[in-house]
C-alpha positions as a LaTeX table, in Angstrom:
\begin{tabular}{lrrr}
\hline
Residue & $x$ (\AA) & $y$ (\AA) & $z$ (\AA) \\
\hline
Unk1 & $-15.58$ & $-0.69$ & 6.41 \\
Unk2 & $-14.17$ & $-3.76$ & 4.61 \\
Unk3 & $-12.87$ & $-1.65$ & 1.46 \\
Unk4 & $-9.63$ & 1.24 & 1.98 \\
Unk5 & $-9.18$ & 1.74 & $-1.67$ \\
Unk6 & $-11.43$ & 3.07 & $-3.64$ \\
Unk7 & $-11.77$ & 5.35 & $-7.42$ \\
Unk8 & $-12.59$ & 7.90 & $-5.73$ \\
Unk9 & $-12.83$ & 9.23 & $-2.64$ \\
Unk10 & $-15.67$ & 12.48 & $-2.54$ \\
Unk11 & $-14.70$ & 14.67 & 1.28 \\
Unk12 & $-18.11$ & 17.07 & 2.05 \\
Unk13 & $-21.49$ & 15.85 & 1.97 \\
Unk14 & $-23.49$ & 18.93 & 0.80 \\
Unk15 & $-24.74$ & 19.29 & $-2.56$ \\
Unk16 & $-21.74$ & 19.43 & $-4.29$ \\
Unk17 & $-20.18$ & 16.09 & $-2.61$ \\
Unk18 & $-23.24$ & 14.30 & $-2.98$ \\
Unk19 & $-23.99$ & 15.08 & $-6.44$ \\
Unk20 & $-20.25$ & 13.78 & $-7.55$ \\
Unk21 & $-20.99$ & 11.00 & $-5.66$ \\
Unk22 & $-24.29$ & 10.27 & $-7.60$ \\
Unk23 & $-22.78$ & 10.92 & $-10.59$ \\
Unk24 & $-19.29$ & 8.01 & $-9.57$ \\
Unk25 & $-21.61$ & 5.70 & $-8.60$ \\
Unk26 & $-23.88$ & 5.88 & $-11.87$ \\
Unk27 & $-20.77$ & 5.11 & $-13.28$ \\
Unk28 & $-19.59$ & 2.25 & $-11.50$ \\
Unk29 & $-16.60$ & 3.44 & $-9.69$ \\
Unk30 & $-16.26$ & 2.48 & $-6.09$ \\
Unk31 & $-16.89$ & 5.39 & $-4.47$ \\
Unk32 & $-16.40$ & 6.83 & $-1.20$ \\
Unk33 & $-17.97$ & 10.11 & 0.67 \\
Unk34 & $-16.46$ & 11.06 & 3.80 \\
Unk35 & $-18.67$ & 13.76 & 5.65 \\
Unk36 & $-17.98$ & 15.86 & 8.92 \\
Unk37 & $-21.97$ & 16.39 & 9.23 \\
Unk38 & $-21.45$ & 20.55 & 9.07 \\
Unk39 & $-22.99$ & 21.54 & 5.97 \\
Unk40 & $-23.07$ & 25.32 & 5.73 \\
Unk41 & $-26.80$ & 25.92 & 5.13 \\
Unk42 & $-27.81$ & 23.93 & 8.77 \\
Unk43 & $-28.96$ & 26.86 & 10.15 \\
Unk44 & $-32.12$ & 27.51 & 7.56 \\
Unk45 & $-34.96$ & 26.02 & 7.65 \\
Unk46 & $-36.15$ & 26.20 & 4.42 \\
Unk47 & $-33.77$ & 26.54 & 1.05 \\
Unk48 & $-34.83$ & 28.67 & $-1.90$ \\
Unk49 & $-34.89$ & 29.61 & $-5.97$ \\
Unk50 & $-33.91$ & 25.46 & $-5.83$ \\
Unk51 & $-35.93$ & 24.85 & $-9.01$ \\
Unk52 & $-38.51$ & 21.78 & $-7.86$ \\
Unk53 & $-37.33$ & 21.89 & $-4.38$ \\
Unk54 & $-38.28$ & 25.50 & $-3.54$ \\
Unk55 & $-38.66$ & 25.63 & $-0.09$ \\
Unk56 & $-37.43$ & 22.07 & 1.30 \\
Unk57 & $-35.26$ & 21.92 & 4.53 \\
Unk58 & $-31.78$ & 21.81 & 3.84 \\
Unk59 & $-30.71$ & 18.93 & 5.69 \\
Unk60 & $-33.87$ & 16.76 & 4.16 \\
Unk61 & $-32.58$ & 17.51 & 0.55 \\
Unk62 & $-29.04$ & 15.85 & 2.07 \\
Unk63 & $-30.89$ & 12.95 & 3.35 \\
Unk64 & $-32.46$ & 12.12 & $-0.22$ \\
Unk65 & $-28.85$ & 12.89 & $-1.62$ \\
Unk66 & $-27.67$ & 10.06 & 0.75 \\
Unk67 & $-30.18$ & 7.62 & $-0.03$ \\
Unk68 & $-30.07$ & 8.13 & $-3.77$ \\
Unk69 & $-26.16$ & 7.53 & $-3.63$ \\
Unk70 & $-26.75$ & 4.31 & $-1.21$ \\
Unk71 & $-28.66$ & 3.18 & $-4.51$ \\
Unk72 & $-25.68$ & 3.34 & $-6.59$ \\
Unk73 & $-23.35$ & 1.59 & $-4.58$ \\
Unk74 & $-21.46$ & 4.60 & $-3.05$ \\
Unk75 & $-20.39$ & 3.99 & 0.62 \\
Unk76 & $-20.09$ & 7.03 & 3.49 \\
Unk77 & $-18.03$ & 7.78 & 6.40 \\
Unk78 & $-18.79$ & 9.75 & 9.00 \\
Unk79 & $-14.93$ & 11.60 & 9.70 \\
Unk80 & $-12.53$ & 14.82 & 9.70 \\
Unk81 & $-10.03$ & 14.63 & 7.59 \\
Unk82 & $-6.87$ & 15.40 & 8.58 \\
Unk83 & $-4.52$ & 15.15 & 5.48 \\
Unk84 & $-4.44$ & 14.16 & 2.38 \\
Unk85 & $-1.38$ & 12.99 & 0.36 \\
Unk86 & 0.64 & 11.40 & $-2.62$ \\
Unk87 & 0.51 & 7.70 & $-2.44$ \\
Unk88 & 1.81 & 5.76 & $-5.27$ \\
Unk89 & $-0.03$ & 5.98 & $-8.43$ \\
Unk90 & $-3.06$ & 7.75 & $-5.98$ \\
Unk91 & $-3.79$ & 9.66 & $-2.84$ \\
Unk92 & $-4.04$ & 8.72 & 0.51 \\
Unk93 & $-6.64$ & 10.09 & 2.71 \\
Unk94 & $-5.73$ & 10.42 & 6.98 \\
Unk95 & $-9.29$ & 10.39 & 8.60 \\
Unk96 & $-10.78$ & 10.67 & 11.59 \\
Unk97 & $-13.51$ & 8.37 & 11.86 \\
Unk98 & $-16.80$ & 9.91 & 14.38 \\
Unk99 & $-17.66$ & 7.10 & 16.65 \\
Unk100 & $-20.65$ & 7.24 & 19.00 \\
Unk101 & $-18.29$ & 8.89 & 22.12 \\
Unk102 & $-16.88$ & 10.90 & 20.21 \\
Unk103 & $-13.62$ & 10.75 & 17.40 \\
Unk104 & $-12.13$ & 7.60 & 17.44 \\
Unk105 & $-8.47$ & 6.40 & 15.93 \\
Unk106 & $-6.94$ & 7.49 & 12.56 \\
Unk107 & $-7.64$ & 5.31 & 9.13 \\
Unk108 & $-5.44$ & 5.81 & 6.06 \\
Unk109 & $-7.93$ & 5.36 & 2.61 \\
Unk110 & $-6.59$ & 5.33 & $-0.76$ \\
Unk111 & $-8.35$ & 6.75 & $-3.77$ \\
Unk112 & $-7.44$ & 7.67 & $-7.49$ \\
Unk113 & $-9.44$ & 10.76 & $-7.98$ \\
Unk114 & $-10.13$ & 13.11 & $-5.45$ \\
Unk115 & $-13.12$ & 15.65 & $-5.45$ \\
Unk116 & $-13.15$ & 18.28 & $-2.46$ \\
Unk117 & $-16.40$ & 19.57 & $-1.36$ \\
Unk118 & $-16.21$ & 20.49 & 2.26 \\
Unk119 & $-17.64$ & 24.04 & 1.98 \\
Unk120 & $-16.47$ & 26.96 & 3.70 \\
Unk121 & $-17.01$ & 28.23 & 7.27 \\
Unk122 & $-19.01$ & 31.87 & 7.30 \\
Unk123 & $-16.89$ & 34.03 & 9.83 \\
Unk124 & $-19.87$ & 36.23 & 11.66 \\
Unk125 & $-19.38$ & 39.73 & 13.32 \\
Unk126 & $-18.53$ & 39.98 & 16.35 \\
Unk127 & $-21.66$ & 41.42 & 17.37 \\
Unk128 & $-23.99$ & 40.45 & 20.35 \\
Unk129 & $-26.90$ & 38.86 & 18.81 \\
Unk130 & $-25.44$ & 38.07 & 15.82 \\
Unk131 & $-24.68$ & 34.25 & 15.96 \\
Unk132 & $-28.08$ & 33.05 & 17.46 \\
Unk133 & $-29.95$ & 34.57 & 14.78 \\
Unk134 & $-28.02$ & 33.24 & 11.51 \\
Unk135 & $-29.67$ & 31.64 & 8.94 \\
Unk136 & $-33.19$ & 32.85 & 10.85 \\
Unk137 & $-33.50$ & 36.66 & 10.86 \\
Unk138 & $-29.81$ & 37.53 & 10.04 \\
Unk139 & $-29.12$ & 36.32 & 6.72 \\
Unk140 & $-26.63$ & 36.51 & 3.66 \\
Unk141 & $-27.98$ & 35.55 & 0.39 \\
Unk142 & $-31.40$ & 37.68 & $-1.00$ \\
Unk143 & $-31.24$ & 35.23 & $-3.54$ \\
Unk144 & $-32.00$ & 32.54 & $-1.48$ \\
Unk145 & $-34.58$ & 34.34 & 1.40 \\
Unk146 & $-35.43$ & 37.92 & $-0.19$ \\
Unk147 & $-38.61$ & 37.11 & $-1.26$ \\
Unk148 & $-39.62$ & 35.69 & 2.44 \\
Unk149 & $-38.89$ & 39.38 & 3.76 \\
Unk150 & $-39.63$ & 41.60 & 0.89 \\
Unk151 & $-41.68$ & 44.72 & 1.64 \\
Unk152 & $-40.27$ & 44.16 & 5.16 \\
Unk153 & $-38.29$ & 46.63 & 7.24 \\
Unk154 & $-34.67$ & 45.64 & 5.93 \\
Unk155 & $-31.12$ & 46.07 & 7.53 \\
Unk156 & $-27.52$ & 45.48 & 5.64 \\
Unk157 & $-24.73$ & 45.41 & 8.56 \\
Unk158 & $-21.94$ & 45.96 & 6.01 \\
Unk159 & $-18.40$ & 44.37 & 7.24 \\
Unk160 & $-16.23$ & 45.91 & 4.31 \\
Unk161 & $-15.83$ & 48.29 & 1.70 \\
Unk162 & $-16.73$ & 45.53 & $-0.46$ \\
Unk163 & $-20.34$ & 45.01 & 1.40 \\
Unk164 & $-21.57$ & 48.03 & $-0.65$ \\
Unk165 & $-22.40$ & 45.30 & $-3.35$ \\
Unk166 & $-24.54$ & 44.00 & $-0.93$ \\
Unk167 & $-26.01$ & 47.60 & $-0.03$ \\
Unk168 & $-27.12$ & 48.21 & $-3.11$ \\
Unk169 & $-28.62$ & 44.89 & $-3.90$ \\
Unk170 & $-31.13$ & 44.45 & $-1.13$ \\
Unk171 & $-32.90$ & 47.68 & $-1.70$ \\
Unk172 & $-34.57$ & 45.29 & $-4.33$ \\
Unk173 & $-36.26$ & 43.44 & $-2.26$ \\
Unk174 & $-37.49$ & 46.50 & 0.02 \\
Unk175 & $-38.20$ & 50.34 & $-0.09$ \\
Unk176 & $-37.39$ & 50.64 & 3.21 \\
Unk177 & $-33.95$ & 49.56 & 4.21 \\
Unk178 & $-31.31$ & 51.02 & 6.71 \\
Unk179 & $-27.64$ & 50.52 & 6.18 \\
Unk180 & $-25.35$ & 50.30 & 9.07 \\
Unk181 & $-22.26$ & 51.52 & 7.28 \\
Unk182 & $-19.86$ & 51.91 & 9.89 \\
Unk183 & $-18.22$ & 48.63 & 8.21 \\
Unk184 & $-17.74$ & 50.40 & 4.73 \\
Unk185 & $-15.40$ & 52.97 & 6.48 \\
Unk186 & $-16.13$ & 56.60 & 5.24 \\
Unk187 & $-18.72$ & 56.81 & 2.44 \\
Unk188 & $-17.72$ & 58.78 & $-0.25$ \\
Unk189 & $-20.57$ & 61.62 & $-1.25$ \\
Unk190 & $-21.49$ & 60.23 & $-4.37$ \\
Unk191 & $-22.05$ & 56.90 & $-2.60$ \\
Unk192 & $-24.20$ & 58.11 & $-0.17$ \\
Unk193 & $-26.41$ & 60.51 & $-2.80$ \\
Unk194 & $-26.85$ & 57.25 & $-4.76$ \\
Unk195 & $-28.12$ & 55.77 & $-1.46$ \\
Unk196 & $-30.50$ & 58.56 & $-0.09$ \\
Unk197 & $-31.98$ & 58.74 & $-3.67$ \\
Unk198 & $-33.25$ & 55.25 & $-3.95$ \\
Unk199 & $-34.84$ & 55.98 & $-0.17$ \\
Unk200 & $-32.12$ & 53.90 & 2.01 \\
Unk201 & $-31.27$ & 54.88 & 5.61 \\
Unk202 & $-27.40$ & 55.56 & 6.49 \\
Unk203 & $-26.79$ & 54.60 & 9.90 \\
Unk204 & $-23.05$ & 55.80 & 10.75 \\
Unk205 & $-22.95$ & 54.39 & 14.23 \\
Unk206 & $-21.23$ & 51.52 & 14.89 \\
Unk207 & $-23.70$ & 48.62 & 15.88 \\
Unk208 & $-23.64$ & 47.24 & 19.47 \\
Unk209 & $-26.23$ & 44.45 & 19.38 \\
Unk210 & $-28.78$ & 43.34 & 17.96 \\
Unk211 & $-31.45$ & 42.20 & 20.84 \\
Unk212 & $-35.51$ & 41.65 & 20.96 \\
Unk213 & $-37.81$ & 44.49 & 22.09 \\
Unk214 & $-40.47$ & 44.29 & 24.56 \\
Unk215 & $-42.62$ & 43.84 & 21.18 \\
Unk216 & $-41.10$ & 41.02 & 19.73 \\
Unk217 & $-39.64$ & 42.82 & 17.22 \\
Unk218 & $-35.82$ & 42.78 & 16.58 \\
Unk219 & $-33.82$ & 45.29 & 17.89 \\
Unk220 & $-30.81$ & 46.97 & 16.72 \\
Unk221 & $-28.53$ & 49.26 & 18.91 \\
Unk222 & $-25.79$ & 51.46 & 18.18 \\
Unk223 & $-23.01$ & 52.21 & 20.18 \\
Unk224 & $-24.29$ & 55.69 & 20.74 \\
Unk225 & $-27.36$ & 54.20 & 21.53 \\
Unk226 & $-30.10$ & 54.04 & 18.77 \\
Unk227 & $-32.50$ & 52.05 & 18.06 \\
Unk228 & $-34.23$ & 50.70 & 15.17 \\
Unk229 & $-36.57$ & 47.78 & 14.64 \\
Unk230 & $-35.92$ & 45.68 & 11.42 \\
Unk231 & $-37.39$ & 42.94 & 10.28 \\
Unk232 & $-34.70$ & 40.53 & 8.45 \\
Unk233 & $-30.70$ & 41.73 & 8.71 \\
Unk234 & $-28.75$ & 41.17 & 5.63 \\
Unk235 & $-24.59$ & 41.09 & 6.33 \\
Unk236 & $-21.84$ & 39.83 & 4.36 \\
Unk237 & $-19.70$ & 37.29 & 6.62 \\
Unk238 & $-15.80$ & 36.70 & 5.75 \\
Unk239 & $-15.27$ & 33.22 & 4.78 \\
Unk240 & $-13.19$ & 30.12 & 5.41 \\
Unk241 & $-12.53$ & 27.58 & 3.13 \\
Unk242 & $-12.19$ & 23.83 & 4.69 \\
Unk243 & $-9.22$ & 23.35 & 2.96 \\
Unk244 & $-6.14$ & 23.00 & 4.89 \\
Unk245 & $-5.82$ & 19.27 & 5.04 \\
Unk246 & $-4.50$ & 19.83 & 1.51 \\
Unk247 & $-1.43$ & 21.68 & 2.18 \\
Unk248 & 0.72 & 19.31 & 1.69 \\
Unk249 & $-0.49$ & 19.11 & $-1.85$ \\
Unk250 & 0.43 & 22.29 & $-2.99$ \\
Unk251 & $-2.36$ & 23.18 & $-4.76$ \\
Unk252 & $-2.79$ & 26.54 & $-7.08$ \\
Unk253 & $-4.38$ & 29.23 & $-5.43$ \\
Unk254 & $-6.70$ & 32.43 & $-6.90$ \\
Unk255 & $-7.12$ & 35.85 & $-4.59$ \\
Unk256 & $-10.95$ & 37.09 & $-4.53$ \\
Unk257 & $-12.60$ & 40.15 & $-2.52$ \\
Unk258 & $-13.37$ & 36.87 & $-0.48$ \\
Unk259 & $-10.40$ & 35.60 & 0.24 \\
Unk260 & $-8.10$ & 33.11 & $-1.30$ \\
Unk261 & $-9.69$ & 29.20 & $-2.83$ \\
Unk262 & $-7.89$ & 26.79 & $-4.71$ \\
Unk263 & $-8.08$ & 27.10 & $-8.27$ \\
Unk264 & $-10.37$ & 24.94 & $-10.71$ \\
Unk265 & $-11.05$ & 25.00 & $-13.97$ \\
Unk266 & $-14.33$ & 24.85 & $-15.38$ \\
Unk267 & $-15.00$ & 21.48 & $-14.57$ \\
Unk268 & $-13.55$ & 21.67 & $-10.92$ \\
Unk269 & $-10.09$ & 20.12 & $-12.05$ \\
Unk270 & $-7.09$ & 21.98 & $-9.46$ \\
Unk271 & $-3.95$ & 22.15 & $-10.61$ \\
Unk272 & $-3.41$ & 18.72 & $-9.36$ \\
Unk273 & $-4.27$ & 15.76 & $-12.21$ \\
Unk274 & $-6.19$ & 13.80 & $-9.30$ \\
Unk275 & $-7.90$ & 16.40 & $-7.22$ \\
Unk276 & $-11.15$ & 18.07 & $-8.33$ \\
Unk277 & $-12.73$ & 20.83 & $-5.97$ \\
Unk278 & $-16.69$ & 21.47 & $-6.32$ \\
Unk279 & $-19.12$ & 23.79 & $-4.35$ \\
Unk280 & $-18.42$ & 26.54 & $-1.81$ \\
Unk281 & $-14.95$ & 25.98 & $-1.38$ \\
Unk282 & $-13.73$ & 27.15 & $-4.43$ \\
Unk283 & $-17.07$ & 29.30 & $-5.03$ \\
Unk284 & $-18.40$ & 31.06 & $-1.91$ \\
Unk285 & $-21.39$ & 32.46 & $-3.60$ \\
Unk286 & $-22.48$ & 29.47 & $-5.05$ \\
Unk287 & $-26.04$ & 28.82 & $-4.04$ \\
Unk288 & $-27.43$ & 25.30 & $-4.09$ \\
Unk289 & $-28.47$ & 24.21 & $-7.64$ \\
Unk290 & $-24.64$ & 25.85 & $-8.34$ \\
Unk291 & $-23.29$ & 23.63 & $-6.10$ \\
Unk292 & $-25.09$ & 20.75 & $-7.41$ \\
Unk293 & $-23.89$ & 21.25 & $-10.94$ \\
Unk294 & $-20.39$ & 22.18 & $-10.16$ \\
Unk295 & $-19.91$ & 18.72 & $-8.25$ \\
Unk296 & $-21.85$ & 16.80 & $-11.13$ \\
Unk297 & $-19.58$ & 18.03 & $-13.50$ \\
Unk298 & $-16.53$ & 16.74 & $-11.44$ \\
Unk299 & $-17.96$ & 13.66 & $-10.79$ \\
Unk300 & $-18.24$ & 13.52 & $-14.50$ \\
Unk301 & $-14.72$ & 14.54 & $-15.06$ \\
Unk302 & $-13.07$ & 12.06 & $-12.64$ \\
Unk303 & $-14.79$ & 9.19 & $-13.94$ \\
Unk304 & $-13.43$ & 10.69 & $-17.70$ \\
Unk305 & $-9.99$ & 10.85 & $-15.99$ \\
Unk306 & $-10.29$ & 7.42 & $-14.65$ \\
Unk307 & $-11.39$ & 6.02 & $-18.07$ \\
Unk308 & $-8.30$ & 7.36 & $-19.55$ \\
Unk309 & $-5.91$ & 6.26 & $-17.01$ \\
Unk310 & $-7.79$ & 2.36 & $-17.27$ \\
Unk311 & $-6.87$ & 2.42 & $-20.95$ \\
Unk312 & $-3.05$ & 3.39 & $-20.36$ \\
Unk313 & $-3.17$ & 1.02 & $-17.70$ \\
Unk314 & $-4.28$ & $-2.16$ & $-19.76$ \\
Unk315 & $-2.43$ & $-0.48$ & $-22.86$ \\
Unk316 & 0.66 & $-0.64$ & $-20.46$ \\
Unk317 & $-0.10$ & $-4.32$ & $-19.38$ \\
Unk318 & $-0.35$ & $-5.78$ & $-22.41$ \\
Unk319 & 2.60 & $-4.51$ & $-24.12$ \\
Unk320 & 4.73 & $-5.78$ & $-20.89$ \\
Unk321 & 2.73 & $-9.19$ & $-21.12$ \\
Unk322 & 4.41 & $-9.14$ & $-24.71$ \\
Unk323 & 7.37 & $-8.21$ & $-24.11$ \\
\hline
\end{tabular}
């Protein structure tokens, strides 16, 4: 890479990097996207309720992203990064490039704006079976695969009190849906009437595994050793935001049922005048098309930021050229 400074520097490559990228490079900043190659949704197939890209493989609708940006003059690096900091009248980005054996020596890259979108990590149960069947049969958002499995013999392995969102919404999809609700703690009665009257299962056990039958079929067992087939398995993981190579920013923080994200306004600007955060790691339940938007508009808003600052700058060079 011949070029260490840049406008901006974009860290994530999902939807929400890429499309601030797209939108920097349509305006003619020099633009960099540094990518760890994780994105969230890698385990799906197939992506969903994307409107003209309903059903597309995740990772092929981040290729296209890619070669769009290429088009515009935005360059990529394939890298962790490992801090980010105040340099002069910009940042300074410590990465880790990804060589072909593996991570190779440190680089320091300079940017004026700064847009985060490096996603969050889903933290699974600690459940036997769990893992190798995320983003296939065990899945998180009805929003995105509901309609795939509706009618179908549902579960909802609930993780916290606050999964009972999650409880209530899949029954949408399916009349017949057990709830493993050992991860709400103790239902209250009028929780559980309002379950049993829309025709939903309570499963108090705690779940052991989830395994295949002879069948085929997927298998869940309790610990006190019951069975039931299901179809698809809905569960709410906990979540971890990629965000800890900012700490020595400082950056505002807001609580959620979630967990805690960095703060944005509505156009992704932190509390920082040269960082901008877009996507899943300020907004966990953004889906997609959110993600998209959220990082167009800070792409937007950098470049409006940068604009500004280019007029002080020549405002400020031309009044000590006449001095």
């Amino acid at each position: 890479m011949e070029t260490t400074h840049f406008d901006a520097i974009v860290i994530g490559g999902g939807a929400a990097g890429l499309s601030a990228a797209q939108a920097l490079g349509r305006s003619l900043r020099r633009t960099l996207v540094i990518d760890a190659g994780e994105p969230r949704n890698r385990f799906a197939g197939h992506m969903h309720n994307v409107l003209g890209l309903d059903g597309t493989p995740p990772l092929e609708l981040l290729e296209r992203g890619r070669e769009e940006a290429r088009a515009y003059g935005v360059e990529f690096l394939s890298a962790s990064v490992r801090a980010v900091r105040e340099s002069g009248n910009g940042l300074a980005v410590e990465a880790t490039p990804h060589g072909a054996g593996g991570p190779t020596t440190r680089t320091t890259l300079t940017a004026r704006a700064l847009i985060v979108a490096t996603g969050v990590t889903d933290r699974l149960p600690e459940i036997a079976g769990v893992a190798e069947r995320w983003g296939s049969s065990i899945l998180h958002c009805p929003y995105c695969h509901g309609w795939e499995v509706r009618g179908g013999r549902l579960g909802v392995l609930a993780t916290s009190p606050a999964s009972l969102h999650q409880v209530k919404l899949i029954r949408q999809w399916s009349d017949d849906v057990t709830v493993f609700s050992a991860g709400l703690g103790e239902l209250d009665p009028e929780t559980e009437r309002a379950l049993v009257a829309r025709g939903m299962r309570v499963e108090r056990d705690p779940v052991a595994a989830v395994g295949t039958a002879a069948t085929g079929e997927m298998l869940v067992t309790t610990e006190g050793g019951a069975s039931h087939s299901i179809d698809a398995i809905f569960t709410a993981s906990s979540l971890q935001p990629h965000d800890g190579f900012l700490s020595e920013l400082g950056l505002a923080r807001t609580d959620s049922p979630v967990g805690s994200f960095i703060a944005v306004d509505m156009m992704g600007r932190t509390s920082h005048p040269r960082v901008w955060a877009a996507g899943n790691v300020v907004a966990p339940m953004a889906t997609v098309p959110m993600a998209m938007g959220a990082g167009a508009g800070a792409g937007g808003a950098a470049n409006w930021a940068l604009v500004e600052e280019d007029f002080a700058l020549a405002i400020e060079a031309s009044e000590s050229g006449n001095a």
